[in-house]
Residue, then its C-alpha position, 0 to 999 in steps of 0.5 A: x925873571x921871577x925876581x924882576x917880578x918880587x921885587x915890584x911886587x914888594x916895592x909895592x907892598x911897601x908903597x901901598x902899605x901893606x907891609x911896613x918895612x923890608x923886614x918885615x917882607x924877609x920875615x914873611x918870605x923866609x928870607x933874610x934881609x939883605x936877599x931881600x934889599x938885593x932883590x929890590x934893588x932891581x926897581x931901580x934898573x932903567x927901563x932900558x935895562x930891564x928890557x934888555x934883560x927881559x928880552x935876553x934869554x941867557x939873562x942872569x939877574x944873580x949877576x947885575x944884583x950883585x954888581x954896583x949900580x950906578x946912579x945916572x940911567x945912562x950909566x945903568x945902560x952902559x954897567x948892567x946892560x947885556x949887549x944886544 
């Protein structure tokens, strides 16, 4: 979930200003971009989602960054969702 949580924080940095670009987030966490984008790509998930994997203990977040994300919410349910 510590994931769930960078990737607001840093789409925040990004929204506030306070950072200027992915690239410069990366450099500052000492991570490389593409972690960083895979990452952030979790703002994205619809609120559904997130609370299906909020609420699943045997969650892996590694798992849905790694996989397409469709568009539409109501396909991000469908795709990403853990059943519950």
């Amino acid at each position: 979930m510590r994931a769930l949580g960078l990737a607001h924080h840093w789409q925040r940095l990004l929204d506030e200003q306070w950072a200027a670009s992915v690239a410069e987030i990366a450099e500052a966490e000492g991570m490389d971009v593409t972690q960083v984008r895979r990452v952030m790509q979790l703002t994205l998930l619809a609120p559904e989602v997130v609370e299906r994997l909020v609420g699943s203990p045997d969650a892996v977040l590694e798992k849905v960054m790694r996989r397409s994300c469709p568009n539409a919410w109501s396909d991000k349910m469908r795709v990403l969702a853990p059943p519950g």
